[in-house]
C-alpha positions in Angstrom: -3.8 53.7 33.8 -6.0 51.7 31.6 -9.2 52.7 29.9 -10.8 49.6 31.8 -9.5 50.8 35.2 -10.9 55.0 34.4 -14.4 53.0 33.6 -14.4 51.6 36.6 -13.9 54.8 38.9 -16.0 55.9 37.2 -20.6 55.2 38.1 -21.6 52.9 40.6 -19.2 49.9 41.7 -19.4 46.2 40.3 -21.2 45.0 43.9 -24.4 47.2 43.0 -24.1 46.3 39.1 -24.1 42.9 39.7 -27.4 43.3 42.5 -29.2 45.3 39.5 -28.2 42.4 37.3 -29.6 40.4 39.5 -33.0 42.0 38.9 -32.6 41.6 35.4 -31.4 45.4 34.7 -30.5 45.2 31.0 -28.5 48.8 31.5 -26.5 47.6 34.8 -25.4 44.9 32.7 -24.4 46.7 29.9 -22.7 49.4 31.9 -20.7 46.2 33.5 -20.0 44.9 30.5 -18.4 48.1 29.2 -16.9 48.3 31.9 -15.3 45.0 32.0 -15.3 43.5 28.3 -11.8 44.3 27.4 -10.0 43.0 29.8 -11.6 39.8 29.4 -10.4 39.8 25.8 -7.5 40.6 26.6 -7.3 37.8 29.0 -8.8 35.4 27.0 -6.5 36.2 23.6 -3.6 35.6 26.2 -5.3 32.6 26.7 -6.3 31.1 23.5 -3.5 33.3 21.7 -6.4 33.8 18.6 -8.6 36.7 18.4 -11.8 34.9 17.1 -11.6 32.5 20.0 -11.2 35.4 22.3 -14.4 36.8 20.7 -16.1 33.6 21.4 -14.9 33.3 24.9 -16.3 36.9 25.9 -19.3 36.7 24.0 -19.6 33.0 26.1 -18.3 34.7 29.4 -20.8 37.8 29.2 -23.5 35.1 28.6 -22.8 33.4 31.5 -22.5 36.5 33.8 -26.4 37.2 32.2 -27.5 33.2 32.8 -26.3 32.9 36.6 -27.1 36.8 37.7 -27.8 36.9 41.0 -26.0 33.1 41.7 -22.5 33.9 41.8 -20.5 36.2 43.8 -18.0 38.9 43.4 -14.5 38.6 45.2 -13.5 41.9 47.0 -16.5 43.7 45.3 -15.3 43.4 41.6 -16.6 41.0 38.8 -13.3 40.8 36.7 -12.1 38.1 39.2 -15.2 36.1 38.6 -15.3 36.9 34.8 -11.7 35.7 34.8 -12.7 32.7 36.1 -15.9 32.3 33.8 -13.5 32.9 30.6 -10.6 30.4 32.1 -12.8 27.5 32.5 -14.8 28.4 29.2 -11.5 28.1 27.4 -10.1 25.2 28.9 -13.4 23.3 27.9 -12.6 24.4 24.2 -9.2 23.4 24.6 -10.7 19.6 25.6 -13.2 20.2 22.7 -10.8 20.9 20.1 -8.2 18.5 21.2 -11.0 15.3 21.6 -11.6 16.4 17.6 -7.8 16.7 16.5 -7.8 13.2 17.9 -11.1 12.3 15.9 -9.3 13.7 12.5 -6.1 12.3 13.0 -7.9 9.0 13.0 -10.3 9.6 9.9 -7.0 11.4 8.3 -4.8 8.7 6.5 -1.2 8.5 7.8 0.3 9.5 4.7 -1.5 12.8 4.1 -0.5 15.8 6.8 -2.2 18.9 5.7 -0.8 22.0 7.9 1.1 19.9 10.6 3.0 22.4 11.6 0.4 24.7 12.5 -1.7 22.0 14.1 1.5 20.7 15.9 2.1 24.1 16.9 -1.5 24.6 18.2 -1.5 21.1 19.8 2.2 22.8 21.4 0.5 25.4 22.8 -2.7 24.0 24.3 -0.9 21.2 26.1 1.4 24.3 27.7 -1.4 26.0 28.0 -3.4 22.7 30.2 -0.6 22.2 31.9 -0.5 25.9 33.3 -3.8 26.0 33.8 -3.7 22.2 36.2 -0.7 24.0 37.8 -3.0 27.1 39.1 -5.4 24.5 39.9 -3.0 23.3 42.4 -2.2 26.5 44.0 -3.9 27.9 47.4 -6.6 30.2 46.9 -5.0 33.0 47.7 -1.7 32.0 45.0 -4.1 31.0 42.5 -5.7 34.6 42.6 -2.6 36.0 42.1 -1.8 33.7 39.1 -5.2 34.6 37.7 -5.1 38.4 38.3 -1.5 39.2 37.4 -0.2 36.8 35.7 -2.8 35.4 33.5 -4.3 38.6 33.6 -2.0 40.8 33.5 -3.0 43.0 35.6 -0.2 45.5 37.2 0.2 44.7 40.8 -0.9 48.2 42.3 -4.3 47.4 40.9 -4.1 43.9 42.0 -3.4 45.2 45.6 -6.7 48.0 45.3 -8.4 44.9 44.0 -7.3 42.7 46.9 -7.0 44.8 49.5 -3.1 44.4 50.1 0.2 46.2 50.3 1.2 46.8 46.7 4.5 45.1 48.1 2.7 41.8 49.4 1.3 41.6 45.6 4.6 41.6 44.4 6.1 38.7 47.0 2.9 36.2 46.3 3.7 36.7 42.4 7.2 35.9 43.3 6.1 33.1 45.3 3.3 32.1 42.8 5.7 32.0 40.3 9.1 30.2 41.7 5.8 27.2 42.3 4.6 27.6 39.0 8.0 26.4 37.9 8.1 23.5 40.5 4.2 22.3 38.9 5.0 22.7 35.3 7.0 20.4 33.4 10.2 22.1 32.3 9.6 22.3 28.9 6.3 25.0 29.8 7.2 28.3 29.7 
């Protein structure tokens, strides 16, 4: 068992965190945010595959969870589903940000010249794997696109996905079967 998942048997559950957030509860938040903080750098360094762009991305994440208290709501009575979310879509705009200025410097850049191009190929690699993972979860159903963002982007074992969701540990394990064998059908076969 993870440190993350001890913290959170342990002290009052997300649901009444989040309502004391709500209120502006500087120690709810900071209990949630111990609670939570790294698994979402975990999750984000999976995502970004660079540990100061994870920092940013939880730093970012944790910001928005303080900015929207009270406006967003928790699936199944946890926030790491929601702060999941918040870090994907954070990272995905940097991915667009970074890629609209790789574009910009290959065109200020003369032709000739190619400083690091295998590390910025590489990069450039992985983010377009990387979008076209992400679009694919887009497409799922809700309840496949979960899945995909708990245990798969997440990481998270499936008997903690199935406490989390409120399923048979097996039924996890089917939908990550299923959510997987579609992946493959949305991706282009080059994405691993």
């Amino acid at each position: 068992m993870t440190e993350t998942t001890e913290c959170a048997d342990v002290g009052p559950p997300d649901t009444l965190l989040w309502e004391q957030i709500a209120q502006g509860d500087h120690a709810a938040f900071t209990e949630l945010f111990e609670r939570h903080a790294e698994a979402v750098w975990n999750y984000a360094y999976r995502l970004t595959a660079s540990w100061s762009q994870a920092e940013d991305l939880l730093s970012a994440t944790f910001l928005t969870a303080w900015r929207t208290r009270g406006g967003a709501r928790l699936v199944r009575d946890s926030a790491l589903p929601w702060l999941y979310t918040v870090t994907a879509n954070l990272a995905r705009t940097e991915w667009r940000a970074s890629r609209r200025a790789l574009r910009l410097v290959s065109r200020l850049t003369p032709q000739h010249e190619r400083d690091h191009a295998d590390e910025v190929a590489a990069r450039t690699d992985a983010q377009r794997r990387l979008a076209a993972v992400v679009a694919a979860i887009a497409k799922l159903p809700p309840s496949e696109r979960e899945i995909a963002q708990l245990c798969l982007l997440g990481e998270m074992p499936a008997a903690d996905a199935a406490t989390l969701l409120g399923i048979a540990e097996s039924s996890v394990r089917a939908r990550v079967s299923r959510t997987r064998a579609r992946l493959r059908d949305l991706t282009p076969e080059d994405t691993p």
